[in-house]
Backbone as a ProteinNet text record, in pm:
[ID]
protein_1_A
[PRIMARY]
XXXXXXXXXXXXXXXXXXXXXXXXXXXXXXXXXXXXXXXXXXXXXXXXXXXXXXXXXXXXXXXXXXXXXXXXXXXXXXXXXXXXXXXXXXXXXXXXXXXXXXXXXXXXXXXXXXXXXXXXXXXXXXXXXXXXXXXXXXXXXXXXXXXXXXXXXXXXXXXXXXXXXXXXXXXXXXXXXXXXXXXXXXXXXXXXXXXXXXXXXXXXXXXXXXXXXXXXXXXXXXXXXXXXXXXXXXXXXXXXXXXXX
[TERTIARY]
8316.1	8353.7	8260	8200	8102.1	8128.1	8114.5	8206.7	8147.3	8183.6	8126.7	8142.8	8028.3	8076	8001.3	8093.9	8061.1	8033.6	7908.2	7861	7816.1	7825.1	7792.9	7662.7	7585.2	7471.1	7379.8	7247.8	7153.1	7196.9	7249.5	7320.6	7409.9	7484.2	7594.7	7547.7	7485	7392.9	7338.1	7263.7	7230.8	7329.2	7437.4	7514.8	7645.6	7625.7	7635.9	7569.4	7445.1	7373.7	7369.4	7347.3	7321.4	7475	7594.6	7704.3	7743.8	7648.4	7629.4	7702.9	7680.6	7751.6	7670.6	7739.9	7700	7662.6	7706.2	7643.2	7701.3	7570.6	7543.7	7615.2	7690.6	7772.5	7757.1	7665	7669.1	7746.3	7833.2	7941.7	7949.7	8020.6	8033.9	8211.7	8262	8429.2	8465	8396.4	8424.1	8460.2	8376	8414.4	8498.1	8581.7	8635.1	8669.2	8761.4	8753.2	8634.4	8523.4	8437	8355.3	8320.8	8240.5	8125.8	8041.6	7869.3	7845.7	7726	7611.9	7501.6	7375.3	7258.1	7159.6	7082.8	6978.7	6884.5	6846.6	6733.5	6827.2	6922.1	7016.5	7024.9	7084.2	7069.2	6933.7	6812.8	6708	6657.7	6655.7	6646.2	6704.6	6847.4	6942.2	6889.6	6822.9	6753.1	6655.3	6573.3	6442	6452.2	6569.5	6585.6	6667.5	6713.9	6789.4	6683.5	6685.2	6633.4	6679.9	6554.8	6566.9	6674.8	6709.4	6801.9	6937.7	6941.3	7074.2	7098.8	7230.9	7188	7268.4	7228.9	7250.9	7332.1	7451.5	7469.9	7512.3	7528.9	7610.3	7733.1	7766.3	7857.7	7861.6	7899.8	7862.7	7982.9	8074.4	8187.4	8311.8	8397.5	8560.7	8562.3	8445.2	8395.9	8539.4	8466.7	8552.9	8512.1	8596	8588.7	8478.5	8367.5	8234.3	8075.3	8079.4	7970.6	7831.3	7852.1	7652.1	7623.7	7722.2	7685.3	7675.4	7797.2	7795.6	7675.2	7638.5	7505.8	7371.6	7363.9	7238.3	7271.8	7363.2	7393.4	7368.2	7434.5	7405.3	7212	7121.6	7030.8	6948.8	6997	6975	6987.2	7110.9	7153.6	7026.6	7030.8	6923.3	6753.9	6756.7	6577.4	6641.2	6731.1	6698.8	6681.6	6673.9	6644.1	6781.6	6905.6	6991.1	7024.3	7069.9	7182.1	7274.8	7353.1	7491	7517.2	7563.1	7649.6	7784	7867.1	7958.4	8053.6	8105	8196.9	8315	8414.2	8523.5	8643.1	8675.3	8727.6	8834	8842.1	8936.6	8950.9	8894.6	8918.5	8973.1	8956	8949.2	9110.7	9173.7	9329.4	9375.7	9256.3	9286.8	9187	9237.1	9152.1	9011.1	9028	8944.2	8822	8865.2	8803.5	8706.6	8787.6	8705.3	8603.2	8641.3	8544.5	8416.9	8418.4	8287.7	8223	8291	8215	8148.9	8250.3	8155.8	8026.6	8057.2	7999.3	7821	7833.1	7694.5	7665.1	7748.3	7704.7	7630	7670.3	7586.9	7467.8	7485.6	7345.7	7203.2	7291.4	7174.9	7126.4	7249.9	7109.3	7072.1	7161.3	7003.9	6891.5	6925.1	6765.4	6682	6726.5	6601	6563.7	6696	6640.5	6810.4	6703.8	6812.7	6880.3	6828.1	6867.2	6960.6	7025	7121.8	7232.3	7343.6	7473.1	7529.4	7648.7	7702.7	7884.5	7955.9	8109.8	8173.5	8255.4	8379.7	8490.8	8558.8	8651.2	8753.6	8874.9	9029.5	9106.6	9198.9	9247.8	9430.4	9447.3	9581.2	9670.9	9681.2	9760.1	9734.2	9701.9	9658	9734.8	9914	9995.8	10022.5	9942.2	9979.2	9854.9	9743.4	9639.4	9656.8	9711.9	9694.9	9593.4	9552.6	9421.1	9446.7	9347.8	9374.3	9471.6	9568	9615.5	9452.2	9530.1	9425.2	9396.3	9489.4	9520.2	9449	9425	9303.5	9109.5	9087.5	8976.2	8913.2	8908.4	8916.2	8838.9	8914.8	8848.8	8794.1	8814.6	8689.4	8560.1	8591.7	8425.3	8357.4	8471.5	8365.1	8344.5	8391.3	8359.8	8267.1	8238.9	8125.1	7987.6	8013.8	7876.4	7868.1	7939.8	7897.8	7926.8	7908	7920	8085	8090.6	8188.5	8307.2	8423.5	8546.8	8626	8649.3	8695.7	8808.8	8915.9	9031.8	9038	9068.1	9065.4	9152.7	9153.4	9298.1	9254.8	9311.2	9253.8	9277.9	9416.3	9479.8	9432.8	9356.8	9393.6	9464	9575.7	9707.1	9801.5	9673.3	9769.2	9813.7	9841.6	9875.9	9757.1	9799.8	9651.1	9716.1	9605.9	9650.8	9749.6	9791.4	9924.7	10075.2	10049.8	10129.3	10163	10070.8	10078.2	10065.6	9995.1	10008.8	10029.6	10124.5	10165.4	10077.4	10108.3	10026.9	9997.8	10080.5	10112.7	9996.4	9968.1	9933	9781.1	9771.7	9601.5	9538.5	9653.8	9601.5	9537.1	9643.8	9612.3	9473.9	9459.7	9339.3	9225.1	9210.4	9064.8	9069.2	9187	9162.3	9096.9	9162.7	9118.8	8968.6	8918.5	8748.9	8716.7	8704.8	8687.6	8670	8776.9	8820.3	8671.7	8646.6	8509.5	8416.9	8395.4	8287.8	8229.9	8281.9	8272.1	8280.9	8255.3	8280.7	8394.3	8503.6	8625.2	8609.7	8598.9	8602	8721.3	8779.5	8933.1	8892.8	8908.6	8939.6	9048.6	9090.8	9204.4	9238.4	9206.8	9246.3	9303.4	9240.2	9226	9193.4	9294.7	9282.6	9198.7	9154.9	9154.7	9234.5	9421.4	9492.6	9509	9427.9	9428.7	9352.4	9259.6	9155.4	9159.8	9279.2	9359.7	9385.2	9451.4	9507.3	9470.9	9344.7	9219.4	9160.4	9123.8	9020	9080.6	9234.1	9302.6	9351	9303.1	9320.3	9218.6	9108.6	8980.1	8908.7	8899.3	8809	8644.4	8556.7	8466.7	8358.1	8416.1	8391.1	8542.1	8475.5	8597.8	8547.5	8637.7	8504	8657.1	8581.7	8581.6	8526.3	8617	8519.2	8609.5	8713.4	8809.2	8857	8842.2	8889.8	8724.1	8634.9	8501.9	8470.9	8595.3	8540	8591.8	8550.7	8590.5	8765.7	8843.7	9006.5	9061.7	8971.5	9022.3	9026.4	8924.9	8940.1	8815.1	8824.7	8707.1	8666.7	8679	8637.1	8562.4	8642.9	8608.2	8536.8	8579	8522.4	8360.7	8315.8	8207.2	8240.9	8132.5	8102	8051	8091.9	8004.5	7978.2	7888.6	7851.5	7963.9	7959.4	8088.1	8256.5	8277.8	8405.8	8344.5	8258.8	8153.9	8162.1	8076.5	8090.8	8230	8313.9	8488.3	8477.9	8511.1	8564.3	8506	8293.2	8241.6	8299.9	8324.3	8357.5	8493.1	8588.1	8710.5	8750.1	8623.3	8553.7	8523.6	8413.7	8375.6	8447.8	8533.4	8648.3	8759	8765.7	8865.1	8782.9	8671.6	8618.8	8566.7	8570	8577	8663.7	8766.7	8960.1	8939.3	8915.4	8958.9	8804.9	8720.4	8635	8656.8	8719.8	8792.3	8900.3	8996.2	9116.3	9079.7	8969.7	8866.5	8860.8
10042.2	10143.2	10133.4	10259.7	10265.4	10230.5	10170	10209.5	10283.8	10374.3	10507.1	10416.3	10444.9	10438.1	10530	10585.9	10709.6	10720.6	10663.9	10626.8	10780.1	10739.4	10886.6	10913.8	10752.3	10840.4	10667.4	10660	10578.7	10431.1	10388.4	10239.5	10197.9	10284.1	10260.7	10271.7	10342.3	10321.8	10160.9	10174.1	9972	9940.3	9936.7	9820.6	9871.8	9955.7	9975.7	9942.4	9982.8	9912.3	9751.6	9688.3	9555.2	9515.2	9563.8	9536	9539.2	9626.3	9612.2	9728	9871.3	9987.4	10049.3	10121.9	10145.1	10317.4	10309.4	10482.1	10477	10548.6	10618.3	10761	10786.2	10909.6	10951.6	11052.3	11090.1	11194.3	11143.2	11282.4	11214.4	11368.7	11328.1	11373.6	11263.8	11251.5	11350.3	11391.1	11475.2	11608.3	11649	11798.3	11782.4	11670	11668.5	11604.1	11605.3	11519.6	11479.6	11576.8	11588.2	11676.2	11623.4	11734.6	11655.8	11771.7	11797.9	11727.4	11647.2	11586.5	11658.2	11651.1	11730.7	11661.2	11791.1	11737	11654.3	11625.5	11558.3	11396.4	11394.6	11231.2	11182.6	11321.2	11289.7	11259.2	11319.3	11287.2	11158.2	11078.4	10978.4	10885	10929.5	10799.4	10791.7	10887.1	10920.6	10760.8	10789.4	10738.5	10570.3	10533.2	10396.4	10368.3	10415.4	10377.1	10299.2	10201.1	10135.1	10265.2	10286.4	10366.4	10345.3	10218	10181.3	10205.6	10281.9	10260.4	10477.6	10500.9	10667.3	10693.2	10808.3	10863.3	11019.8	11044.6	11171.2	11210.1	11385.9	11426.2	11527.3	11562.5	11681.5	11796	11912.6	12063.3	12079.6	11994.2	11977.2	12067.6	12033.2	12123.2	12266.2	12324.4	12438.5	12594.5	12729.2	12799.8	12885.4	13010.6	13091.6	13190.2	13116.9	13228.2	13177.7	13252.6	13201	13161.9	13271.8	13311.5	13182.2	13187.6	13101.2	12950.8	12917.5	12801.5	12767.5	12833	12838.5	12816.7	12868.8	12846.7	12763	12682	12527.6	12450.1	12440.6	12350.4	12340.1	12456.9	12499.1	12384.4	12354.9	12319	12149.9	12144.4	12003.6	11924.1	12030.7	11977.9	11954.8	11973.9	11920.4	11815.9	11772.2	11611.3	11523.4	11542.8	11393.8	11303.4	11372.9	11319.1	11326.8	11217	11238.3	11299.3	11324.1	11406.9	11485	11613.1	11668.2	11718.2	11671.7	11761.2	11855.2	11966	12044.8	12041.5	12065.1	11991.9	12166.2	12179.9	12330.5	12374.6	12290	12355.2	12468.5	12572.4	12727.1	12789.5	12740.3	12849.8	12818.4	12887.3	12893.2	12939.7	12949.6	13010.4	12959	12940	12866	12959.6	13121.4	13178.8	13211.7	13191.9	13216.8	13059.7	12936.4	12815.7	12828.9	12866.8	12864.5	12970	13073.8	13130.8	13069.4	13021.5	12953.3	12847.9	12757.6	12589.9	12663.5	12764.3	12786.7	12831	12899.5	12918.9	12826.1	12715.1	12612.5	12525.5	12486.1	12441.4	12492.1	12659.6	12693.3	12695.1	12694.5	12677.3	12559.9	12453.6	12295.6	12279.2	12342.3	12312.4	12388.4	12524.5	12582.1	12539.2	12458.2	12357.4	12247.6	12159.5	12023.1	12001.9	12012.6	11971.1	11837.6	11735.9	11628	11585.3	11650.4	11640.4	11682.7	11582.8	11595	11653.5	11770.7	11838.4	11771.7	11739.2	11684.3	11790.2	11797.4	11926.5	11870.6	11873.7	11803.7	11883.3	11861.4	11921.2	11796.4	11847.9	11783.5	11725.5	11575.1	11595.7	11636.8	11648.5	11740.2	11871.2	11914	12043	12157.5	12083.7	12184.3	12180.9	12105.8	12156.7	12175.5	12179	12288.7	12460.9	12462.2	12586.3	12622.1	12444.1	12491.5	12495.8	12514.5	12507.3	12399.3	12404.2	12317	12180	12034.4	11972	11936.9	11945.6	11894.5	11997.6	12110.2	12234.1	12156.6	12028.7	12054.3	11985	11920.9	11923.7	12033.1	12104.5	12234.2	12323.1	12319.6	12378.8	12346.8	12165.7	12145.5	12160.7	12171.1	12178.2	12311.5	12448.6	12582.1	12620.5	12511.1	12508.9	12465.7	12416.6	12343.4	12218.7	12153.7	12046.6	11917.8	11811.6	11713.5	11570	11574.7	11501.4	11578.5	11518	11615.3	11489.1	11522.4	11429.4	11476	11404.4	11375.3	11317.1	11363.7	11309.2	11374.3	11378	11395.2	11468.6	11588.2	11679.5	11624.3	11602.3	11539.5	11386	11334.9	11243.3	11153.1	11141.6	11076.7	10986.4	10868.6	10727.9	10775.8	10889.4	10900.2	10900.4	10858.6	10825.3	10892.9	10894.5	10989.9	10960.2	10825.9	10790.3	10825	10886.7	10967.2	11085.3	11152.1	11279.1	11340	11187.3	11211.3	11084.6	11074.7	10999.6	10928.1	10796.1	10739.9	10849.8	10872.9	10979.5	11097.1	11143.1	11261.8	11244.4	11078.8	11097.3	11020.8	10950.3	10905.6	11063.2	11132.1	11292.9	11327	11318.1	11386.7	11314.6	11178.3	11088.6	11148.9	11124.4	11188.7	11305.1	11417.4	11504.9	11560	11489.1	11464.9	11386.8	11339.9	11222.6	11319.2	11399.4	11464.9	11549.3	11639.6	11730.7	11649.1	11567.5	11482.7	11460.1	11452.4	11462.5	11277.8	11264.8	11147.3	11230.8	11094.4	11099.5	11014.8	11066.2	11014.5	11012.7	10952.1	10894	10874.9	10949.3	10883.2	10912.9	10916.2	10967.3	10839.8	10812.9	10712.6	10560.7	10542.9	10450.3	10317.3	10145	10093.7	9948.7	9901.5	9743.7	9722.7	9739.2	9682.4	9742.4	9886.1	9998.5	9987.4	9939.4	9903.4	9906.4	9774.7	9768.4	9876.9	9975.6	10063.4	10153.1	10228.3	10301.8	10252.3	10131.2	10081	10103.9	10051.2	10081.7	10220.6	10329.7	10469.8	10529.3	10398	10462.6	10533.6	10531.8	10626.9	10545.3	10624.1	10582.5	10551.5	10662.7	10629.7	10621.7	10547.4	10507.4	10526.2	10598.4	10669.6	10615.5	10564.5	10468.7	10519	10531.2	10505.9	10459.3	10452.1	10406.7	10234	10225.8	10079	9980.1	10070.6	9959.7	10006	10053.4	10097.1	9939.7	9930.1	9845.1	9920.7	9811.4	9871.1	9972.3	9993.2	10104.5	10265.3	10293	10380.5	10486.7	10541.6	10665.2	10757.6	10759.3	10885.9	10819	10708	10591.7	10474.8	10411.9	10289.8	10306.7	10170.4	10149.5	10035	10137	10045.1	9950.7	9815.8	9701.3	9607.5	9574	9511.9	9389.2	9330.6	9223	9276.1	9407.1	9492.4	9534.4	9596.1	9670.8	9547.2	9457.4	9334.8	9280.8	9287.9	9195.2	9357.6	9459.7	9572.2	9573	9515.9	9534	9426.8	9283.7	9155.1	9194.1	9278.8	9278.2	9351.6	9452.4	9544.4	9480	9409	9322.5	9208	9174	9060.3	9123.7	9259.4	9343.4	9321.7	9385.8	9390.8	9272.2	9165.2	9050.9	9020.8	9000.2	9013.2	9093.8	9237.2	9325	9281.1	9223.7	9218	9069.1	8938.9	8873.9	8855.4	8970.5	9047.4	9044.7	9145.9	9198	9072.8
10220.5	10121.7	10001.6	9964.8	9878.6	9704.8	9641.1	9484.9	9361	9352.3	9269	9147.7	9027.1	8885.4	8811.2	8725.1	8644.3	8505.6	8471.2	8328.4	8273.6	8171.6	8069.1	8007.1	8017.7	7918.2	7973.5	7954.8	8015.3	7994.8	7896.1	7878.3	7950	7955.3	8112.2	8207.7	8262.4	8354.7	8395.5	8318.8	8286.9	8370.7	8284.5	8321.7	8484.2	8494.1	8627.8	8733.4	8688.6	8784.6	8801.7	8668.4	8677	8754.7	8714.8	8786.9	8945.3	8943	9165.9	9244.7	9130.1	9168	9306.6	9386.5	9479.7	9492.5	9411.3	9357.4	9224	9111.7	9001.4	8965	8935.3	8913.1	8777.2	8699.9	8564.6	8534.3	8508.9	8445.1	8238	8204.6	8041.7	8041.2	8029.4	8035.9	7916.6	7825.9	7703	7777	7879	7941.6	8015.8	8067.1	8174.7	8283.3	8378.8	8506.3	8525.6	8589.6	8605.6	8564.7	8461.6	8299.5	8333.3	8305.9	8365.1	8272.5	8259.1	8143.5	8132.7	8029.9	8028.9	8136.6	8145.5	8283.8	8242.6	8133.3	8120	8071.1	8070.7	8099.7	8240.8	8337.3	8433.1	8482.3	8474.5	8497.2	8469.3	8323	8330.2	8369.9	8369.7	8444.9	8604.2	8664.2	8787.5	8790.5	8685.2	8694.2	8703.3	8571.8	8570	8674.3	8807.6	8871.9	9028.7	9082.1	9166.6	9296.3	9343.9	9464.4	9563.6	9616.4	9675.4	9633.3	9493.7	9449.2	9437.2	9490.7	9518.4	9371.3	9320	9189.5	9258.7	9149.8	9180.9	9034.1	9027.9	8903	8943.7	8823.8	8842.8	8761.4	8832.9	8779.4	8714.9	8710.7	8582.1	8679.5	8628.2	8639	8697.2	8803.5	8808.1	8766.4	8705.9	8729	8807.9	8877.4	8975.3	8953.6	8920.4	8896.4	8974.6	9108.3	9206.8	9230	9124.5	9100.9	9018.6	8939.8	8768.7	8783.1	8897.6	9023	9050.7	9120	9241	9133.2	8997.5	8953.9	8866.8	8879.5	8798.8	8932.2	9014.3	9150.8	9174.8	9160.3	9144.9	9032.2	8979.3	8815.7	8803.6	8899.8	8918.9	9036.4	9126.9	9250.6	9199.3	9103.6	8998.3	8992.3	8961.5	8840.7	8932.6	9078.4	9147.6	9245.4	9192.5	9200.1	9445.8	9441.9	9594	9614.1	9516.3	9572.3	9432.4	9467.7	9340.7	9372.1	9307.5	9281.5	9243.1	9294.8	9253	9250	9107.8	9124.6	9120.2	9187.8	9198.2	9117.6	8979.3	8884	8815.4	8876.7	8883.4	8937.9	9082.8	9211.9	9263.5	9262.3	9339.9	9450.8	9525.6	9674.9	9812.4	9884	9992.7	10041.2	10028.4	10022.2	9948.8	9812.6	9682.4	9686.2	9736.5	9727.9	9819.1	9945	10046	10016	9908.5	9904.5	9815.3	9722.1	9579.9	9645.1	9701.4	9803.1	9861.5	9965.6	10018.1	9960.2	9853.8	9725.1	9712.9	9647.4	9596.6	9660.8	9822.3	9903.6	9926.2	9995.1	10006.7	9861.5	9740.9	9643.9	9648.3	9679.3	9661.1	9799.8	9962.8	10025.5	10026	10009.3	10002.9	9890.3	9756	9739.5	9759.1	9877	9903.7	10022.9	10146.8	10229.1	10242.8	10162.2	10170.7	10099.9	9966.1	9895.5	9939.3	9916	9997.6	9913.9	9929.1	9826.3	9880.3	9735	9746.6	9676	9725.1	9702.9	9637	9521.8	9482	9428.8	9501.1	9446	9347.2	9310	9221.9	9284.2	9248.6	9280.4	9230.8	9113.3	9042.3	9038.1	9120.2	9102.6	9062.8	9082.9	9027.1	8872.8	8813.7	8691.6	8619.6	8699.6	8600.3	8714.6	8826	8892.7	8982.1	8999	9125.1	9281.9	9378.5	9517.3	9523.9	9643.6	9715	9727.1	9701	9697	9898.2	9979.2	10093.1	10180.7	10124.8	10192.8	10171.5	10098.1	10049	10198.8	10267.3	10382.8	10476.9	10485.8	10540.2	10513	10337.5	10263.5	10270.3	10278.5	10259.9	10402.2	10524.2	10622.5	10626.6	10581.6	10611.8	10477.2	10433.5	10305.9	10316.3	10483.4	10517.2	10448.4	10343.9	10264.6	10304	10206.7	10308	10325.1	10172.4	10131.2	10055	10093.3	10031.3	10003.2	9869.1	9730.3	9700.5	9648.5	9557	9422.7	9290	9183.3	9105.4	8980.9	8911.8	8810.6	8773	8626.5	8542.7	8524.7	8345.6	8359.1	8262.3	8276.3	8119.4	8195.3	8119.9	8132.2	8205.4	8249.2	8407.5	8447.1	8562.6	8624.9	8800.7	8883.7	9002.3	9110.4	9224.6	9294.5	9296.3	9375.4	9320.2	9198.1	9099.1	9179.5	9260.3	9306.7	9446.4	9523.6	9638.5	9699.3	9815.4	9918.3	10007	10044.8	10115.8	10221.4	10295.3	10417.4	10375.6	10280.4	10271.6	10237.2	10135.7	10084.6	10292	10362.2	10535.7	10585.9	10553.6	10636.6	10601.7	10439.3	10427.6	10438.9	10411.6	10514.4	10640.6	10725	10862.4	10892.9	10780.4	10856.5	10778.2	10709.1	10668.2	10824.5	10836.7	10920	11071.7	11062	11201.7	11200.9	11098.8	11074.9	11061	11089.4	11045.5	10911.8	10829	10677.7	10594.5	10536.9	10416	10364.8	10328.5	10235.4	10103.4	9978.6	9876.9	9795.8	9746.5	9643.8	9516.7	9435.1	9259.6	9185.2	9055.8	9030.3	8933.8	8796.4	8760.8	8779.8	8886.6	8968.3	8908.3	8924.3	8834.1	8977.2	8914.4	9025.5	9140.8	9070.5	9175.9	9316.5	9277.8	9350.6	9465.2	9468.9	9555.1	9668.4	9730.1	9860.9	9935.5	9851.7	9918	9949	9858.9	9888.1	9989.1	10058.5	10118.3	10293	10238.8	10372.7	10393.6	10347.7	10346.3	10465.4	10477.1	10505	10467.1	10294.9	10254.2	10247.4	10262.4	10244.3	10113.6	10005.9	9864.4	9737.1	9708.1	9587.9	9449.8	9378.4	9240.4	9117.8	9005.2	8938.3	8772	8666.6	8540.4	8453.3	8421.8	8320.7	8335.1	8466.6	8534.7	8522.6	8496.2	8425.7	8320.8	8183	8085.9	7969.6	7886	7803.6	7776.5	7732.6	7730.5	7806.1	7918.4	8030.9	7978.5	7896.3	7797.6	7844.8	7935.2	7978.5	7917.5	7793.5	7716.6	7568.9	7544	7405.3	7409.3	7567.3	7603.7	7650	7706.9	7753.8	7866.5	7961	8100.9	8078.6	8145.5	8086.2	8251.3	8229.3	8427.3	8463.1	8348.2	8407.7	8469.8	8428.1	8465.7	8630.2	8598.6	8692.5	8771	8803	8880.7	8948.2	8797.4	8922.4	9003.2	8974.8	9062.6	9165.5	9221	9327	9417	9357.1	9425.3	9486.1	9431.3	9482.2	9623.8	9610.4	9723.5	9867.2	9778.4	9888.9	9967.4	9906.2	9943.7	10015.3	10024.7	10096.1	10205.4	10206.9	10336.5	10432.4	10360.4	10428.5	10499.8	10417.3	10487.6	10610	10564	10722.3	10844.3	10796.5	10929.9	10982.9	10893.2	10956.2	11045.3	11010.8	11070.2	11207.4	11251.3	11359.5	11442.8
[MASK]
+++++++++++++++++++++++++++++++++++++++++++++++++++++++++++++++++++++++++++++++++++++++++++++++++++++++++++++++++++++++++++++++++++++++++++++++++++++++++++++++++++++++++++++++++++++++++++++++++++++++++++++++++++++++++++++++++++++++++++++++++++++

């Protein structure tokens, strides 16, 4: 299981990296779940990042506007980055998501087929009014894209297990899994959480408040020693289950 960390600006970065993150995620927590940063941060957070280590961003909290989508995804696919994603806090209909994903993909592969595009619903989605989060699944595969994500709009101490059921976040790895897709989990997600994500079978686990100084994602700072216990605890899961084996 991969462990996302989502620094805001080139110093966190640092220390994500020096902490042993397994992907670079630049978002700016000021806009949002997943609130976009400027391209030329992302760009450099690009540059100082060791090739081996994959960098992604985000086109922020998207709303139900395609074109405007598509030439931000466009915009995002210069800076260098591996993955971007879209987090569908606009779109309220399984139809309406599937054309917007669907732009959004084709703008970053027709400038670089190698960038993976992640689709992200929200678990609360009933109380900002977005898609069903348990459709994103089949959005992202009728989106062509590659990874379909879970994370949380409000964030207010509540985390995704607040909103969805073991039963229901099993369904939706599976049925990524079933399309051949990557399953990614975030959602205010703390350490102790880890376990249970890992035994979900997701394959990325996305992370920024639980390596912020006082757990504070919007005030705090990422620091590599937080960054560090969260990778060791990772890795010690997965020891356990291939001993299990």
């Amino acid at each position: 299981m991969k462990l996302l960390i989502s620094p805001k600006d080139e110093k966190e970065a640092v220390e994500a990296i020096a902490g042993g993150a397994d992907i670079i995620d630049v978002k700016n927590p000021k806009e949002g779940a997943l609130g976009a940063n400027f391209p030329w941060i992302i760009k450099r957070i690009r540059e100082i990042t060791p090739k081996n280590i994959e960098v992604s961003c985000t086109l922020g909290d998207v709303p139900n506007l395609p074109g405007a989508m598509s030439l931000a995804a466009l915009g995002a696919a210069t800076t260098g980055v591996d993955y971007i994603k879209a987090g569908l806090y606009g779109l309220k209909t399984e139809e309406d998501a599937v054309y917007l994903t669907r732009s959004v993909t084709r703008a970053v592969r027709d400038f670089d087929s190698s960038i993976k595009v992640v689709i992200t619903g929200y678990a609360d989605a009933s109380r900002v009014g977005s898609v069903n989060p348990m459709l994103i699944p089949d959005i992202t595969h009728k989106a062509q894209a590659d990874i379909a994500m879970i994370d949380t709009a409000v964030k207010d101490g509540k985390n995704l297990f607040t909103f969805l059921t073991i039963n229901q976040l099993r369904s939706f790895v599976d049925a990524a899994h079933d399309h051949g897709l990557k399953a990614a989990l975030a959602g205010s997600l703390k350490k102790e959480d880890l376990p249970a994500v890992y035994a979900l079978g997701a394959d990325v686990v996305g992370l920024r408040g639980a390596a912020c100084t006082h757990g504070d994602r919007v005030d705090g700072r990422i620091t590599r020693e937080t960054v560090r216990e969260l990778v060791e605890v990772v890795r010690r899961i997965e020891k356990q289950a291939e001993f299990k084996i």
